[in-house]
C-alpha positions in Angstrom: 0.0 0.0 0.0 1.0 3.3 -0.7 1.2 6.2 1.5 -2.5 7.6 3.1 -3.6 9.3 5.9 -6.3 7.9 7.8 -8.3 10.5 10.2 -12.0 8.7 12.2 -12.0 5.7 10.0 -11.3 7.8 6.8 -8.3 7.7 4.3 -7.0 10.2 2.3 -4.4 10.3 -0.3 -1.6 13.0 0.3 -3.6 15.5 -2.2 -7.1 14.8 -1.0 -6.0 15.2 2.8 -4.3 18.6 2.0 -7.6 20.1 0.0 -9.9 18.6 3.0 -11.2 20.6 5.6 -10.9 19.4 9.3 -12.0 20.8 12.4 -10.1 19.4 15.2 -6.4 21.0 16.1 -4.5 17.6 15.3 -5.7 17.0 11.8 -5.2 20.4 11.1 -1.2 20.2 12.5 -0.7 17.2 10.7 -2.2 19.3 7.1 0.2 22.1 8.0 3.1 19.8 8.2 2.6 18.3 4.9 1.8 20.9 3.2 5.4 22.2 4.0 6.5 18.8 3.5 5.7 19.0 -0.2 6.9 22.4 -0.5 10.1 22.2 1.0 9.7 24.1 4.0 11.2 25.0 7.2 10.0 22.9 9.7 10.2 24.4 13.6 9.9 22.7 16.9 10.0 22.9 20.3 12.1 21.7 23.4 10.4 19.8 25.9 10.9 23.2 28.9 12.0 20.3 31.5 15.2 22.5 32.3 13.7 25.9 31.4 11.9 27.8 28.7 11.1 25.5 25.4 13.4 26.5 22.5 12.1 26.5 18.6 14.4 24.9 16.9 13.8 24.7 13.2 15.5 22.2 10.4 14.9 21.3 6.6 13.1 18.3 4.7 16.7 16.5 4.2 17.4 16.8 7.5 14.0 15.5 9.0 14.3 12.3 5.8 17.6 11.7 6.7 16.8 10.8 10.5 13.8 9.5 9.2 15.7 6.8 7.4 18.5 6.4 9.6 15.4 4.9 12.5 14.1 2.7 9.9 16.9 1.2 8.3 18.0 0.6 12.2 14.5 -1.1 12.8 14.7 -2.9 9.6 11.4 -1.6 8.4 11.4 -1.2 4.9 8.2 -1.6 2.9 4.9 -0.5 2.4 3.5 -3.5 4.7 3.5 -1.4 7.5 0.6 0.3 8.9 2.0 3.7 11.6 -0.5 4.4 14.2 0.2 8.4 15.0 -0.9 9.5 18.6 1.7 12.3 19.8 1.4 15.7 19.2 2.7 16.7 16.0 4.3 20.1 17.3 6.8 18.0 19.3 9.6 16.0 17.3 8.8 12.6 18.6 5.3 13.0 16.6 6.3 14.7 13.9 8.7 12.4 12.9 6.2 9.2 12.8 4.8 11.2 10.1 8.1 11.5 8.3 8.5 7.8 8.7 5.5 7.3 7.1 6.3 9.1 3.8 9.5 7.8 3.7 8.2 4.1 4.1 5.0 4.9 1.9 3.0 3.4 4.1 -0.6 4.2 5.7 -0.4 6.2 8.8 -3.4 6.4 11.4 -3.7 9.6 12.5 -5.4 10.1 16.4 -5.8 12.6 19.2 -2.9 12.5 21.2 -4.0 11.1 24.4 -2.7 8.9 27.9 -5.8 6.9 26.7 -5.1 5.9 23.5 -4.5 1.7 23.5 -8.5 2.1 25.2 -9.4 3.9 22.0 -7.9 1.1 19.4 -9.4 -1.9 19.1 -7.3 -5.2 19.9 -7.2 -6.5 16.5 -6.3 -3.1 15.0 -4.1 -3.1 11.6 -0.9 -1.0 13.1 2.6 -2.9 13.1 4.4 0.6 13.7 3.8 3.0 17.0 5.6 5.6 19.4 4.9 6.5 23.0 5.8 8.3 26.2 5.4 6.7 29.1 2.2 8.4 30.3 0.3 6.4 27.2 1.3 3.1 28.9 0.3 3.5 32.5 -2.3 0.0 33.3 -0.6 -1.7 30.6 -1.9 -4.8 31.6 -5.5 -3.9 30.8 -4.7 -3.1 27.4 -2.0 -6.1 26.4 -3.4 -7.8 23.6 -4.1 -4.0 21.7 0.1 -3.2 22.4 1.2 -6.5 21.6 -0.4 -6.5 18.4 1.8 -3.6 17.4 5.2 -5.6 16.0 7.6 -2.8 16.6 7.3 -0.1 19.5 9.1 3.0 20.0 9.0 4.5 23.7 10.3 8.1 24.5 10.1 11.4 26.3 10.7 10.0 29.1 12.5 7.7 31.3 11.1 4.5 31.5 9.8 3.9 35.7 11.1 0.1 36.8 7.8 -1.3 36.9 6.7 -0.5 33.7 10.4 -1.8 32.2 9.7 -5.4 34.1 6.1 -4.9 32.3 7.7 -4.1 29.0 11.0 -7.2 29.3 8.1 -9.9 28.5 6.2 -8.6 25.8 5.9 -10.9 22.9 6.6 -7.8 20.4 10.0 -5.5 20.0 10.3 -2.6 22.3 12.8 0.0 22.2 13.9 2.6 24.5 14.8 5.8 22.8 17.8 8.1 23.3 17.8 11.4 21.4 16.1 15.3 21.6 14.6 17.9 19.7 18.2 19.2 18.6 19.1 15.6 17.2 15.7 15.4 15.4 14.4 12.0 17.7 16.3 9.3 18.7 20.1 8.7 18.1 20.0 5.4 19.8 17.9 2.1 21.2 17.8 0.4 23.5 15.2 -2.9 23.1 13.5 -3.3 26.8 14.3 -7.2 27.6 17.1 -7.3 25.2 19.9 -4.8 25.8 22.2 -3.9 28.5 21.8 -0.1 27.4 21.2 1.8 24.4 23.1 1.0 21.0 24.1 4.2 18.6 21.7 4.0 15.6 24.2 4.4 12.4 26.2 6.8 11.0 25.1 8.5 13.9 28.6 8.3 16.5 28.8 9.3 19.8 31.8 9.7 22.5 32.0 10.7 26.4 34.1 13.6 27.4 35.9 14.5 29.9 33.3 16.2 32.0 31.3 12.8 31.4 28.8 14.3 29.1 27.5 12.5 26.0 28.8 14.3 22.7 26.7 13.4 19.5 28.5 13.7 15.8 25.2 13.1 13.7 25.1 13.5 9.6 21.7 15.7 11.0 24.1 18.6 12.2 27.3 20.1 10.6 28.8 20.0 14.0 29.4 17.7 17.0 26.6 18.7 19.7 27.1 18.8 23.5 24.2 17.3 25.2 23.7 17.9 28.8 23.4 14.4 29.8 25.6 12.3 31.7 26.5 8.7 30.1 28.6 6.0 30.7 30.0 3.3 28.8 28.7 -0.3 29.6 30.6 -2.2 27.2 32.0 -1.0 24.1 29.0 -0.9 22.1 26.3 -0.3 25.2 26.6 3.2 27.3 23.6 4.5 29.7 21.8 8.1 30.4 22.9 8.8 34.2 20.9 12.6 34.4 21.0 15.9 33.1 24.1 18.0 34.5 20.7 20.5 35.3 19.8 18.1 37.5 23.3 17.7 39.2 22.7 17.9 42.9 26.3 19.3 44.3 25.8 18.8 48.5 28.8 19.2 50.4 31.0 19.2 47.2 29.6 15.9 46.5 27.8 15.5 43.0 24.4 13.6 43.3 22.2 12.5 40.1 18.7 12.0 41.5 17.7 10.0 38.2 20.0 7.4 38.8 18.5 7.3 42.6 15.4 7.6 41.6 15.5 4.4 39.0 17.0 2.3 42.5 14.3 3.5 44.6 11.8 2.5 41.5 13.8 -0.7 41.0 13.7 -2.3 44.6 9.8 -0.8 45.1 10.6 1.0 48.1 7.5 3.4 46.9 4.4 1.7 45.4 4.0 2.4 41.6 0.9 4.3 41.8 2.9 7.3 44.0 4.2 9.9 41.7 7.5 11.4 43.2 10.8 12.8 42.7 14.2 13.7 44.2 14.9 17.2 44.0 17.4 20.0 45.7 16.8 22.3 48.2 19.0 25.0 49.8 21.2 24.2 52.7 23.3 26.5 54.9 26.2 24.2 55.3 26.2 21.8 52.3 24.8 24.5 49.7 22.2 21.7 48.4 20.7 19.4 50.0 18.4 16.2 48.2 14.9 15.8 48.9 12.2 13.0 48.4 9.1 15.3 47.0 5.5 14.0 46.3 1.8 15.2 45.8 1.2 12.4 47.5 1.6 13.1 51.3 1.6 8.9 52.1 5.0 8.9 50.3 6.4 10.7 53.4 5.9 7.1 55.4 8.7 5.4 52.9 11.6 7.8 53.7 13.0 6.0 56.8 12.8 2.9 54.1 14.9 4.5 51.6 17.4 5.6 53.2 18.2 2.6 55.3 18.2 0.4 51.7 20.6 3.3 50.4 23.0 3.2 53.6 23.0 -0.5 52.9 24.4 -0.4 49.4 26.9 2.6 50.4 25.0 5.3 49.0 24.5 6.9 52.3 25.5 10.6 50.6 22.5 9.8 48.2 20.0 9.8 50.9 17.1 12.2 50.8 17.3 14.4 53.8 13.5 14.7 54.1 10.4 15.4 52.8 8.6 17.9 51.1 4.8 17.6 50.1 3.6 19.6 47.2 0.4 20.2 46.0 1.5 19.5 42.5 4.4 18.1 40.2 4.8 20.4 37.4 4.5 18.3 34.7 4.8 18.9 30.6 2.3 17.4 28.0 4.4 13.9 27.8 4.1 13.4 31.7 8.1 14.5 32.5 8.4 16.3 35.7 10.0 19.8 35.0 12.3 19.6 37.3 13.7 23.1 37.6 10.4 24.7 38.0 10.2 21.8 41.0 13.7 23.1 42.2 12.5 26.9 41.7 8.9 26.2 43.7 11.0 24.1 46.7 13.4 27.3 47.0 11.1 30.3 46.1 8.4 29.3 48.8 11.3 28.0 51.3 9.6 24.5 51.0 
């Protein structure tokens, strides 16, 4: 099959979706976008604002086919059999560029309402062998199996991935990868498939090296020069490295340096604090260390675990890890793909003396 767009049941060719007239917000995103597809437009995103104000970025057809390709020849998805199913919000890369897969594969693509809901909306024995998803989409996975497990090849990112859902995802009977990339890379970079790898593989001729001050550097045929992420990696093996935080996120207490992802995967990991409690570890001001970590929640029950963690913590010599205390918020600020916006957390803990 060649390339259409399906929208409520309907499919259009490319022409007859671009001359259509649609009411709702993501029919008519996805209309802008291929209308500068076909004219050879500038197409602009934005950053996900989890360390600050989103930026608009904005890149070129070659550069968005070229990334494109580069996921799919990874994948090995080649031909027309497949069918995309299209549920994130075109505005953000990781959407966008399920609709760039699409053309390039020529290949239907279902086009829905980006929503947490979405495997309740598609029926079980629903024609898609191609998807992407954050994290939030997945929550009560195991109500909606036999619907994800229909879908051959899965893409997850936006997010990290919480240990409960990984140990969900390890089992499935269809491929699941773990994503490693950003707006400024145009998507993901590198996989990681959830059951399979030790840590994420670099998706080719993309190449990418440590430096000194641990952060991962990308060299990508997307950019004309190497790009300086802000994450933290290290090298598993020589073919395997992991994501261990954001130097944003770098906790510095007592001239110690503290990633609270990387705690907050253990704590996840050894379910010191059931699944259904949203929290995180975030910074607060300290007259004698400068910073101090914190175990935060809208959830004023998660207060009742802190004794737990930090004894577990002490026991695997991570006693400089330990959150101090606890600090109950109303709300975690949260963007559209369910990330906590962590320095928006950090600025609320020290602007209201939390």
């Amino acid at each position: 099959m060649a390339f259409s767009i399906i929208v409520k049941e309907q499919a259009y060719t490319l022409e007859a979706f671009l001359n259509a007239s649609f009411l709702d917000s993501y029919a008519l995103r996805a209309q802008a976008f291929l209308n500068s597809w076909q004219n050879d437009g500038v197409f602009s995103f934005y950053t996900s604002g989890t360390t600050g104000l989103p930026k608009q970025l904005c890149f070129s057809k070659t550069q968005l086919f070229t990334s494109a390709l580069n996921t799919l020849n990874a994948l090995k998805l080649k031909g027309a059999s497949e069918h995309i199913l299209a549920c994130l919000d075109l505005k953000f890369v990781g959407g966008a560029m399920m609709l760039v897969r699409a053309l390039v594969l020529d290949c239907p693509i279902s086009l829905f309402e980006p929503s947490k809901n979405i495997l309740e909306i598609i029926a079980p024995n629903h024609p898609y062998t191609f998807a992407s998803f954050v994290p939030l989409q997945l929550q009560n996975l195991d109500k909606r199996l036999a619907a994800f497990q229909h879908i051959q090849t899965v893409l997850i990112g936006g997010n990290s991935l919480m240990p409960a859902l990984k140990k969900q995802l390890s089992v499935v009977s269809n491929r699941v990868f773990h994503t490693y990339g950003m707006t400024e890379t145009l998507s993901n970079i590198a996989l990681m498939q959830v059951g399979v790898d030790v840590g994420f593989w670099v998706i080719a001729p993309n190449i990418i090296r440590i430096n000194e001050q641990q952060q991962i550097v990308i060299k990508t045929p997307i950019l004309p020069d190497e790009f300086t992420s802000n994450d933290i990696g290290n090298w598993i093996d020589n073919t395997h490295f992991e994501c261990l935080g954001r130097t944003d996120f770098v906790i510095n207490s007592g001239g110690i340096k503290i990633h609270p992802e990387q705690i907050e995967s253990i704590i996840g990991e050894q379910n010191l604090i059931p699944d259904n409690i949203l929290f995180c570890l975030a910074k607060a001001p300290h007259p004698k260390w400068q910073e101090e970590l914190v175990l935060v929640s809208n959830d004023i029950n998660a207060n009742q675990y802190l004794g737990e963690i930090k004894n577990y913590l002490k026991e695997r010599g991570l006693s400089y890890a330990k959150p101090q205390r606890f600090i109950y918020v109303n709300e975690l600020p949260l963007n559209e793909n369910g990330k906590i916006l962590r320095k928006r957390l950090n600025e609320v803990i020290e602007n209201e003396g939390l």
